[in-house]
BALUM-634883 format. One line per 4 residues: number of its first residue (from 1); their letters; for each residue x, y, z of N, C-alpha, C. Coordinates in nm, 3 decimals, always signed. Example, Ala and Ser with C-alpha at 12.3 -4.5 7.8 and 13.67 -1.06 7.14 Angstrom:
2
1> AS> +1.319:-0.569:+0.780:+1.230:-0.450:+0.780:+1.320:-0.330:+0.780; +1.285:-0.225:+0.708:+1.367:-0.106:+0.714:+1.290:+0.003:+0.787
//
This chain:
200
1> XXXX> +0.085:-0.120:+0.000:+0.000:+0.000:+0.000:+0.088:+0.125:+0.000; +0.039:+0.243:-0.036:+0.114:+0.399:-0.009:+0.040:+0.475:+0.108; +0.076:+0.589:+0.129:+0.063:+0.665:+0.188:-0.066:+0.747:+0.166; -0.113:+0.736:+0.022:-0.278:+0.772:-0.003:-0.362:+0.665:-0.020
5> XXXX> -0.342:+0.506:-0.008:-0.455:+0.455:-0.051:-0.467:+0.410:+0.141; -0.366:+0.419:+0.219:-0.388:+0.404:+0.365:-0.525:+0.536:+0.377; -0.453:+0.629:+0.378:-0.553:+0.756:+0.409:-0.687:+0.749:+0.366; -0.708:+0.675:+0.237:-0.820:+0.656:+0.158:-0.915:+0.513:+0.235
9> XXXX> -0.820:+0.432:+0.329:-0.895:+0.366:+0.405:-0.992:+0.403:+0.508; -0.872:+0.487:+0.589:-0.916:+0.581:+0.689:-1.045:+0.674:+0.685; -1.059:+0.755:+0.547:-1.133:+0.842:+0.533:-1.252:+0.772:+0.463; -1.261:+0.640:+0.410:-1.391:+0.538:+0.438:-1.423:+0.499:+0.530
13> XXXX> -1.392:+0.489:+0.672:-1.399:+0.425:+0.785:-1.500:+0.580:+0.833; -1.484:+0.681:+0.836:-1.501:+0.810:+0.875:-1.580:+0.844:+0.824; -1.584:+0.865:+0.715:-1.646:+0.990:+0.595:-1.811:+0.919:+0.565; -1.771:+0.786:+0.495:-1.840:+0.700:+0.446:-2.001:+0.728:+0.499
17> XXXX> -2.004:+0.718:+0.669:-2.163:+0.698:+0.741:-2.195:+0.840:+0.751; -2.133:+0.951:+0.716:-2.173:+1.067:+0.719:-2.240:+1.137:+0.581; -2.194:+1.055:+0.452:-2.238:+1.062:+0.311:-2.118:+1.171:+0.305; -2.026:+1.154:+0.316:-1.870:+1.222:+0.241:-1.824:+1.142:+0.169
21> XXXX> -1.776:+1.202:+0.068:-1.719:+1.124:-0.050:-1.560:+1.179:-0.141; -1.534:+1.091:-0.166:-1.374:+1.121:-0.233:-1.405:+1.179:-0.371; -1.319:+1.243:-0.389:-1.342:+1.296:-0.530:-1.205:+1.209:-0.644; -1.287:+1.110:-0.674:-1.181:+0.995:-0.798:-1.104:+0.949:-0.685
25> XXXX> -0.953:+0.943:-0.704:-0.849:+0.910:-0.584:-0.753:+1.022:-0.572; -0.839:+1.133:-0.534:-0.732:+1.246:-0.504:-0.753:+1.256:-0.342; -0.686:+1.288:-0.280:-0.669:+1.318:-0.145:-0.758:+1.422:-0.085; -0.831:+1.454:-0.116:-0.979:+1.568:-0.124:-1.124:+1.487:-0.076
29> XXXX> -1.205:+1.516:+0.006:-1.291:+1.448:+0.061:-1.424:+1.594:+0.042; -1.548:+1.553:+0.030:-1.660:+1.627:+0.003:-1.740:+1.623:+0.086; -1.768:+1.725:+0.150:-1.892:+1.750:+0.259:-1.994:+1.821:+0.171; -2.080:+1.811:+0.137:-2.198:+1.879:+0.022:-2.284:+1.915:+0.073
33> XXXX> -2.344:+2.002:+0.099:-2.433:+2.100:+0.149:-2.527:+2.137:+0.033; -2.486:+2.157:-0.107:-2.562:+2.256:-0.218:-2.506:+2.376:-0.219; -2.506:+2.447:-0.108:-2.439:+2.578:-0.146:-2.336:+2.671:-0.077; -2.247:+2.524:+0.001:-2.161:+2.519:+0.013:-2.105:+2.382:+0.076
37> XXXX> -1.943:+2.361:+0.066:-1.911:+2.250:+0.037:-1.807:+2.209:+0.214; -1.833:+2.100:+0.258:-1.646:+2.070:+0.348:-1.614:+2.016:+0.265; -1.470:+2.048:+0.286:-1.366:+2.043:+0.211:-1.222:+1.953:+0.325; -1.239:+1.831:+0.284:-1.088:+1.755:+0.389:-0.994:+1.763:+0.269
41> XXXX> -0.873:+1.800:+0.294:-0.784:+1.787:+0.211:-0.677:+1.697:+0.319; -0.604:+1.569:+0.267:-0.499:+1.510:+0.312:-0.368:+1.559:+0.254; -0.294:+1.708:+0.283:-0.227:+1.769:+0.213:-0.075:+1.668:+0.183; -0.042:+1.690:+0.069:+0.073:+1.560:+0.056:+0.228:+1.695:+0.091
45> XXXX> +0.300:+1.648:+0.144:+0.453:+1.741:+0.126:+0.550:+1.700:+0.002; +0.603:+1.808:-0.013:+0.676:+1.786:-0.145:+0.809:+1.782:-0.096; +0.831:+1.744:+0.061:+1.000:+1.706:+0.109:+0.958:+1.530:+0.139; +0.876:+1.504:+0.171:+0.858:+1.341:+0.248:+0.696:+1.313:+0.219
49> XXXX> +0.698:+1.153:+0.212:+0.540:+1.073:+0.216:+0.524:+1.086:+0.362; +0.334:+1.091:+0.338:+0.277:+1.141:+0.453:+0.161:+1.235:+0.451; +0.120:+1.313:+0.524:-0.008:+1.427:+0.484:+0.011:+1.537:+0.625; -0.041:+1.671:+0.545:-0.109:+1.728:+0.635:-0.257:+1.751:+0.634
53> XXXX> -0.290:+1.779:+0.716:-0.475:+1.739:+0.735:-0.520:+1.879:+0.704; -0.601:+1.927:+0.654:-0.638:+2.045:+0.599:-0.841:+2.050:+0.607; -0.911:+2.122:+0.678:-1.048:+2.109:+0.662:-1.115:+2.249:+0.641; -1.151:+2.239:+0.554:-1.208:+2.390:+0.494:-1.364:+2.389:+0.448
57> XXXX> -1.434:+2.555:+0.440:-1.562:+2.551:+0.397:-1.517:+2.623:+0.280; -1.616:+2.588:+0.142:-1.595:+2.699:+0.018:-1.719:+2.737:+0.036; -1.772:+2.861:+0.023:-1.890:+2.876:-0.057:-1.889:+2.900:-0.205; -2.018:+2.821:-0.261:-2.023:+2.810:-0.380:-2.099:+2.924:-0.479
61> XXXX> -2.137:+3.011:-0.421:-2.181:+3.149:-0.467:-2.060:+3.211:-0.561; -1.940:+3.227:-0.556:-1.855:+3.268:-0.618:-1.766:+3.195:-0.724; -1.864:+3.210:-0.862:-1.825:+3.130:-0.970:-1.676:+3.085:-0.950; -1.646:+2.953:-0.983:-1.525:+2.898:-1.006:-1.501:+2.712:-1.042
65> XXXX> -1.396:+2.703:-1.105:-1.392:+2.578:-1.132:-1.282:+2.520:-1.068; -1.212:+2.594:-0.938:-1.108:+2.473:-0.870:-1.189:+2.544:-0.655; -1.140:+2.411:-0.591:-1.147:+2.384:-0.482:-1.103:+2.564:-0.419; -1.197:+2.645:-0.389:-1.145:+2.725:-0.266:-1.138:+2.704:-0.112
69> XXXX> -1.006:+2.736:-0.005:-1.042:+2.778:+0.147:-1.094:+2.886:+0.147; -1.198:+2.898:+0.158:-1.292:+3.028:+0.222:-1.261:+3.020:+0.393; -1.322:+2.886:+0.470:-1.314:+2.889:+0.590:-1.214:+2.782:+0.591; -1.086:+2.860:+0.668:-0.989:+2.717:+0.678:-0.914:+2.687:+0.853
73> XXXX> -0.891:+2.540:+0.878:-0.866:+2.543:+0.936:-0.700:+2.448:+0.876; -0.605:+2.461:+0.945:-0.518:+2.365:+0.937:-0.512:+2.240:+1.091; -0.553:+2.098:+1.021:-0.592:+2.053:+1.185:-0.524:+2.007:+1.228; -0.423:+1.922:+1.149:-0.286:+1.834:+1.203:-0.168:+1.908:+1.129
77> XXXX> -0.029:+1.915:+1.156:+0.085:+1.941:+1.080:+0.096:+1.822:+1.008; +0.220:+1.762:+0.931:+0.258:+1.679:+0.877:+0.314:+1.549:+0.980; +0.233:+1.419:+0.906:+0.239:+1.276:+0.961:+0.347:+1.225:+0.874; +0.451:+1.203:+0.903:+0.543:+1.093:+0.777:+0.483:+0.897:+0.771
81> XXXX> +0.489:+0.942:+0.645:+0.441:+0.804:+0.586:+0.616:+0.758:+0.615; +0.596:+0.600:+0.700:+0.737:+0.558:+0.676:+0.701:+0.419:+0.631; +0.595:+0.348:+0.661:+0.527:+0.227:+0.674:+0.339:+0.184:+0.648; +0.326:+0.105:+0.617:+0.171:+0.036:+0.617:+0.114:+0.050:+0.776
85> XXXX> +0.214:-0.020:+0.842:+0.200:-0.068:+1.003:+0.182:+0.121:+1.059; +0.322:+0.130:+1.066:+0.363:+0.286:+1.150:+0.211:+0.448:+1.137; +0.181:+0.406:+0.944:+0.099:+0.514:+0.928:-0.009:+0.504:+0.913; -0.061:+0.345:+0.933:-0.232:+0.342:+0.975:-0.295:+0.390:+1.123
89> XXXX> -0.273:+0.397:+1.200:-0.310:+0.478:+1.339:-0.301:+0.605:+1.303; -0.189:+0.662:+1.234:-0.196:+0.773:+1.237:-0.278:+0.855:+1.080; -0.293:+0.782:+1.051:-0.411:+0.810:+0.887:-0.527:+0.847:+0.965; -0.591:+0.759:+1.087:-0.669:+0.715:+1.172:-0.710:+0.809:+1.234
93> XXXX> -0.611:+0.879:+1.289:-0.632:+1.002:+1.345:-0.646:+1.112:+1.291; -0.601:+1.129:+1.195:-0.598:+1.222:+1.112:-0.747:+1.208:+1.092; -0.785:+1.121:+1.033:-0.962:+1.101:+0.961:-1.086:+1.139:+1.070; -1.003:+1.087:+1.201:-1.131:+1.108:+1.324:-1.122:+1.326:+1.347
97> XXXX> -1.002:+1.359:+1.350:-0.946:+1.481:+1.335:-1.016:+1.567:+1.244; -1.058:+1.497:+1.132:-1.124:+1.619:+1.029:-1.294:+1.544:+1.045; -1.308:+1.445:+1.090:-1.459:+1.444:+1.146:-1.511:+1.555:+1.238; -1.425:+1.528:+1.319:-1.474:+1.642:+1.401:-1.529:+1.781:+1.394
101> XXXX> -1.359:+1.795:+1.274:-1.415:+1.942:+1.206:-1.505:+1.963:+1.156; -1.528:+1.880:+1.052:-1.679:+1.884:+0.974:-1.790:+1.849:+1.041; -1.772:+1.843:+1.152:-1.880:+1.825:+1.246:-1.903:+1.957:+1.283; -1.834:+1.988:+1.343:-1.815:+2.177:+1.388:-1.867:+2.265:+1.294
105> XXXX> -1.794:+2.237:+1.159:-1.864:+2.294:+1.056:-2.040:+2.314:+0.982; -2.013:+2.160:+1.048:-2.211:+2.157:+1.027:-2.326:+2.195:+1.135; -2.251:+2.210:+1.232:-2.313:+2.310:+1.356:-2.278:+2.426:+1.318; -2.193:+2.504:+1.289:-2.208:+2.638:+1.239:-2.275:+2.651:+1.134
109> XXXX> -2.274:+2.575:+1.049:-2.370:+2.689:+0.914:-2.475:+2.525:+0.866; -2.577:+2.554:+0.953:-2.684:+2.443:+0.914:-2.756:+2.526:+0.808; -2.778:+2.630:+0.785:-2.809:+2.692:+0.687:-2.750:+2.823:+0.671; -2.847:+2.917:+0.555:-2.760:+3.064:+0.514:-2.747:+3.140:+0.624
113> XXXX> -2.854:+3.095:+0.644:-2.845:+3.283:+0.762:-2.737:+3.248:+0.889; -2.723:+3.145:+0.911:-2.625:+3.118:+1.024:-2.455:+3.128:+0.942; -2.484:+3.105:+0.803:-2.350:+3.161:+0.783:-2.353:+3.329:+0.734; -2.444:+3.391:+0.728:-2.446:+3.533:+0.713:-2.420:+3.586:+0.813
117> XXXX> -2.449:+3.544:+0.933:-2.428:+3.592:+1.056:-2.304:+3.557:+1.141; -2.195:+3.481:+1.079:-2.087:+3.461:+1.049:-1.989:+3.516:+1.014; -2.003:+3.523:+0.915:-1.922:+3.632:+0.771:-1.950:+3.773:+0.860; -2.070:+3.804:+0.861:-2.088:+3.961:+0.923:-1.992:+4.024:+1.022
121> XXXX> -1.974:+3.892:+1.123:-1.829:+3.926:+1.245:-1.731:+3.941:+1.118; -1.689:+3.908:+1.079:-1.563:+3.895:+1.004:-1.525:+4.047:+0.913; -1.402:+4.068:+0.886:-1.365:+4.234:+0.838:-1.282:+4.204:+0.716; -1.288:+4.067:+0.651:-1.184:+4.056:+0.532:-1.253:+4.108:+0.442
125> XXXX> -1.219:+4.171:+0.325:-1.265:+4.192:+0.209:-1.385:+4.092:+0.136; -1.298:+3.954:+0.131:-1.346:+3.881:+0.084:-1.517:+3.819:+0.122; -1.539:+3.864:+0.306:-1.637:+3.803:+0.377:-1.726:+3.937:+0.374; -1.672:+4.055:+0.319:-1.797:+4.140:+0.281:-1.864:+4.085:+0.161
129> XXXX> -1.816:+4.091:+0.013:-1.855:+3.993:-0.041:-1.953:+3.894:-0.009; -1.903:+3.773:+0.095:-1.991:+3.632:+0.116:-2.096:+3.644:+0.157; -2.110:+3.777:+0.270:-2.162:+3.815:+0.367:-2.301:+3.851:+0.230; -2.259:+3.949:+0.173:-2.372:+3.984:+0.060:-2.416:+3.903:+0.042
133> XXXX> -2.346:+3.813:-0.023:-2.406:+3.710:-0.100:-2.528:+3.614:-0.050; -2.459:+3.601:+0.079:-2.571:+3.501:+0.196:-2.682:+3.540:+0.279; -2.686:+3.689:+0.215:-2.780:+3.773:+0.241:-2.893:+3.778:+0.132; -2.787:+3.764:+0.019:-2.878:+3.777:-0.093:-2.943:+3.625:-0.099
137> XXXX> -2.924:+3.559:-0.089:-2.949:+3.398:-0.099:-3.071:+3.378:-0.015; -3.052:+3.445:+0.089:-3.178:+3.467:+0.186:-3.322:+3.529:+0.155; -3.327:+3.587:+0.083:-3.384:+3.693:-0.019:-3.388:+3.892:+0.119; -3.262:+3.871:+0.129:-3.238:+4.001:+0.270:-3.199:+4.067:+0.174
141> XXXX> -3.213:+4.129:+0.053:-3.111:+4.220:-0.040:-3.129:+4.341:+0.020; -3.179:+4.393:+0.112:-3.139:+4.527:+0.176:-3.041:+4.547:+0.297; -3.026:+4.400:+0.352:-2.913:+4.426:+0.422:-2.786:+4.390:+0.383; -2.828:+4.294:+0.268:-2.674:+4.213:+0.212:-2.628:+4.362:+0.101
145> XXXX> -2.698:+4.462:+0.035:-2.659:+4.551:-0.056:-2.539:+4.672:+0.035; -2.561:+4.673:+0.146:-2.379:+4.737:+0.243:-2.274:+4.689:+0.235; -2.271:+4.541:+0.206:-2.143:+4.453:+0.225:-2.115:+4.465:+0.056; -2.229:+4.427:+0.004:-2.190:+4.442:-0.190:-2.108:+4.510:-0.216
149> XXXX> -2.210:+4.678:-0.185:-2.144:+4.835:-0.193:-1.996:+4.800:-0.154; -2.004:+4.775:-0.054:-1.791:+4.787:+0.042:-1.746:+4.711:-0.046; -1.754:+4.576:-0.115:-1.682:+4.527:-0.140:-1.632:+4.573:-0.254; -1.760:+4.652:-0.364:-1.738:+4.694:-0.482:-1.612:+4.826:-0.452
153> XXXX> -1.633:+4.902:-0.335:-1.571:+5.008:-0.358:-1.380:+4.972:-0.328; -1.376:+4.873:-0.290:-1.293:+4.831:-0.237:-1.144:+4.872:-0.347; -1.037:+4.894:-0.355:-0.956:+4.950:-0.461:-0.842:+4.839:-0.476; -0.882:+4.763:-0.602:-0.789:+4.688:-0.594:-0.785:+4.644:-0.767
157> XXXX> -0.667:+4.702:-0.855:-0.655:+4.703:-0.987:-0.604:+4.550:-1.069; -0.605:+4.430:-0.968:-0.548:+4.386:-1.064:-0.714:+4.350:-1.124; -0.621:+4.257:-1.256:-0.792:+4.200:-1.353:-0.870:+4.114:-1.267; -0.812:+4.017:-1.236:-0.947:+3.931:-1.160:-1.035:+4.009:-1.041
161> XXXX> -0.936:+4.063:-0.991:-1.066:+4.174:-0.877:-1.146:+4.274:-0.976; -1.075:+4.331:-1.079:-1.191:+4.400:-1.121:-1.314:+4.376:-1.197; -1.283:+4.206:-1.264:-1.395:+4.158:-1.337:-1.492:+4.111:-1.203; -1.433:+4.070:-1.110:-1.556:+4.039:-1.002:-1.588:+4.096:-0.955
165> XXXX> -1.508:+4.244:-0.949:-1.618:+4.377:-0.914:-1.725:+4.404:-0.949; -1.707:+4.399:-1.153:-1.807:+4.389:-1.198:-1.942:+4.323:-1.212; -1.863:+4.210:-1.194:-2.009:+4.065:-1.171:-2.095:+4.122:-1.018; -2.017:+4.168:-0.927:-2.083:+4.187:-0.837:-2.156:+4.339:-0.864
169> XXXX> -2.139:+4.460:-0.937:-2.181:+4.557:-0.973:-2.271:+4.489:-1.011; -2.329:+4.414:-1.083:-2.401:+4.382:-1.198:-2.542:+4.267:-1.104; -2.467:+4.245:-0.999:-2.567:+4.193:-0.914:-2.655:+4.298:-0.804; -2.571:+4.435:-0.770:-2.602:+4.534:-0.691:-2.710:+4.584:-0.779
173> XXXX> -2.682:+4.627:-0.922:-2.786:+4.660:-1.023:-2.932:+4.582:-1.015; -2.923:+4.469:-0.996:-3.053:+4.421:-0.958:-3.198:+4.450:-0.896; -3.272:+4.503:-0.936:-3.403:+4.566:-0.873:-3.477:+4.503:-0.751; -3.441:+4.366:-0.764:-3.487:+4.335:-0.643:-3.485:+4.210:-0.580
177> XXXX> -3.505:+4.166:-0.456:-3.454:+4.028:-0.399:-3.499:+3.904:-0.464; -3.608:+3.858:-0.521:-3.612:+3.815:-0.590:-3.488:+3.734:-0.700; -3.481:+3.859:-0.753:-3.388:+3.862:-0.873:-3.234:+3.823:-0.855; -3.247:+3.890:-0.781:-3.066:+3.884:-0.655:-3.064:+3.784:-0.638
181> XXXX> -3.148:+3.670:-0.555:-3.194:+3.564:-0.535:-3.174:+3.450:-0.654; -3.216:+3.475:-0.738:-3.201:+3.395:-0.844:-3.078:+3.371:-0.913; -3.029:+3.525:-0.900:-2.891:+3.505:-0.986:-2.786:+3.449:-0.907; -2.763:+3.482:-0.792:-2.715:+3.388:-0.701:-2.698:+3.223:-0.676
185> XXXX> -2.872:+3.176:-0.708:-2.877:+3.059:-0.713:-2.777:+2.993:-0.848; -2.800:+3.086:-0.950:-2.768:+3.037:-1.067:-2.571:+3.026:-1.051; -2.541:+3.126:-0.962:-2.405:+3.128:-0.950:-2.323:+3.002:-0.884; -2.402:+2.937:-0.826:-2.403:+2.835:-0.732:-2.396:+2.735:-0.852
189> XXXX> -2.502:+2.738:-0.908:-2.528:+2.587:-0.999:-2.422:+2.574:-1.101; -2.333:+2.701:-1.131:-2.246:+2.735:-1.187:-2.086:+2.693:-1.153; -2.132:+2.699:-1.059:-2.005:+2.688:-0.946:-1.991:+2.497:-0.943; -2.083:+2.465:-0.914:-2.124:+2.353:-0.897:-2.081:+2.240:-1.007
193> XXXX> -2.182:+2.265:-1.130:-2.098:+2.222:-1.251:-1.925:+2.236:-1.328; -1.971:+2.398:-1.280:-1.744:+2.342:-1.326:-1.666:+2.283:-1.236; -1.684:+2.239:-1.108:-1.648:+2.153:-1.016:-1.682:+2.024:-1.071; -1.774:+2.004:-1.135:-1.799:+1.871:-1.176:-1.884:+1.806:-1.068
197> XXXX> -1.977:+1.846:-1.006:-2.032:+1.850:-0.878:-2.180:+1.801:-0.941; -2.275:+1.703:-0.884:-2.424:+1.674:-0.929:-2.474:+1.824:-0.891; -2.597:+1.841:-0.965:-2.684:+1.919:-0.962:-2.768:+1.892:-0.794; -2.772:+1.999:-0.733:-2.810:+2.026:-0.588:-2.954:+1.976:-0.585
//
């Protein structure tokens, strides 16, 4: 055996009764929500075999086609793979380690508004943004349209911030929750498919 098909035991022993699933045989594990995802990553090192444990939330509101940390935690440092024997306990732990998290995770955001009310504590750029967004998802577009505004005004020239300025301009333009609402959803299903993700 290696050092990922051990881990890949582990994270069937774990994942499996919770409905988490591997994505092919990459070291990436799926918590699915619809409109937003856990995320276990068994991070590999590029000095030694082995993993670091990695458990993150993406939300899927923000078109894209690779894996984001939106909410990250790092849960273990690096385990060296030396053995079958030596690195099954510790695969083991690792797997019970990011249960937990995604346990934590699913007590915090059982739905939107508990992650709007989330994001709202938060002062990154990025969680004004989410914050909108999970406002808008809610159909709240009068309170999520402050966090939009900030994020739009926010000054930052390279291209990818400014085309998602725009997408998000273009969602502020929206007349009304409803609508906000919808396009949102659609951003999701968007999100969803270039992930290669079933339809929610």
């Amino acid at each position: 055996m290696t050092a990922s098909s051990v881990l890949t035991a582990a994270g069937r022993n774990y994942f499996s009764p919770m409905g988490i699933y591997q994505i092919g045989r990459s070291r990436i594990w799926i918590d699915d929500h619809g409109w937003w995802l856990g995320l276990v990553e068994f991070q590999p090192s590029s000095h030694s075999k082995g993993a670091y444990l990695n458990v993150s939330v993406m939300w899927l509101w923000s078109e894209t086609d690779h894996f984001v940390f939106d909410v990250h935690a790092r849960v273990h440092q690096h385990v060296e793979y030396l053995n079958d024997e030596q690195f099954a306990p510790e695969a083991d732990n690792l797997a019970r380690l990011a249960k937990v998290q995604l346990t934590k995770y699913r007590e915090e955001f059982p739905d939107v508004a508990h992650a709007a009310a989330y994001l709202v504590a938060n002062n990154s750029v990025s969680d004004l943004l989410n914050a909108g967004m999970a406002y808008g998802l809610i159909g709240r577009r009068e309170d999520g349209l402050p966090f939009l505004n900030r994020y739009i005004a926010y000054d930052d020239d390279r291209e990818w911030a400014v085309r998602q300025r725009n997408e998000v301009q273009a969602l502020v333009d929206l007349r009304d929750g409803d609508s906000l609402k919808t396009a949102i959803e659609q951003r999701i299903d968007s999100s969803r498919e270039s992930l290669g993700l079933p339809p929610r």
